[in-house]
N, C-alpha and C positions, 0 to 999 in steps of 0.2 A: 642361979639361973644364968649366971656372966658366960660359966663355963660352958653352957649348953647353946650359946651364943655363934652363930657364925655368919661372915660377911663378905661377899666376892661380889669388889666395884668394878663392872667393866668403863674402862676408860678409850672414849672415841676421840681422836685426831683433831675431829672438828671442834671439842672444845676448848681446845688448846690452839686454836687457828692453825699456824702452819708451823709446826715447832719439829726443829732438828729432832735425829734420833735420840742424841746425850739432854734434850729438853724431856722429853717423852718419859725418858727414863728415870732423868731425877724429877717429876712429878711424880709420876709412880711409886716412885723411893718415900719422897716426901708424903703422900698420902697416906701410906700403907704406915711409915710413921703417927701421922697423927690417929690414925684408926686406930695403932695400936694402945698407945696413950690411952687413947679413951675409954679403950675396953682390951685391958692388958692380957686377961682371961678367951677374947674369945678367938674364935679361928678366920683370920681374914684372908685374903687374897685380892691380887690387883691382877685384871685381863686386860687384855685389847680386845676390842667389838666395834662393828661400827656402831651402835648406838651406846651412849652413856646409858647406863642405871647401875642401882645396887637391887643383890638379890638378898633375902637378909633369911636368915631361917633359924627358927626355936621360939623366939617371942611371937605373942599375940596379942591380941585385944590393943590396948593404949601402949603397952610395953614398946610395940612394933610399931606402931605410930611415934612415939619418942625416938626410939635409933631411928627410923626412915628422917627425922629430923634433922636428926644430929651428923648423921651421913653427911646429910644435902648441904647443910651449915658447913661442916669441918672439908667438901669438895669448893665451896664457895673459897672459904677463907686461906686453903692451900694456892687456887688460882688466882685470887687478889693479891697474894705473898708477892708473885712475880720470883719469888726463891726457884723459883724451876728454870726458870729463863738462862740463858747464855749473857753473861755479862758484857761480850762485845755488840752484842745486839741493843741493850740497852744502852755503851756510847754511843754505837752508829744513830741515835735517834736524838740524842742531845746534841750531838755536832752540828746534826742537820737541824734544830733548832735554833741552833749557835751560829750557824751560817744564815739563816733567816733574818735574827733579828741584825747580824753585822747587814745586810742588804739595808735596812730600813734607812743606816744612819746617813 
């Protein structure tokens, strides 16, 4: 059934807040990796849209309810990674933390 499996997640801007193009990208990279992992057999694809969803087609009944799950989990736990981010982005936000608390002393 894996093989008769196929998944094209469109990915919107908005859920990535405001992320550079080379952010965009390596999420999409990254996602399109875990999808594959997961289901090495089936045929995935990553779009732009403005609205996020997946469309998922072959499974039914609970089958299709289990991937719609597994989808939404493995889009969650890609965007909690923070692995997509730009890594000068992330000091600029510590510094500025870092200059906060030097204020306090």
């Amino acid at each position: 059934m894996a093989s008769e499996l196929s998944i094209t997640y469109y990915v919107s801007h908005d859920m990535l807040g405001v992320p550079s193009d080379d952010e965009l990208e390596r999420f999409k990279d990254l996602l399109l990796e875990a999808l594959q992992d997961e289901w090495p057999e089936a045929q995935i694809s990553i779009e732009d849209d403005e609205d996020e969803r997946a469309e998922i087609d072959g499974p039914s009944g609970q089958f299709l309810q289990d991937v719609e799950d597994r989808v939404d989990d493995i889009v969650d736990e890609t965007l909690e990674s923070g692995d997509w981010r730009d890594e000068e982005d992330l000091f600029d936000d510590e510094e500025d933390v870092k200059l906060d608390d030097d204020e306090d002393i």
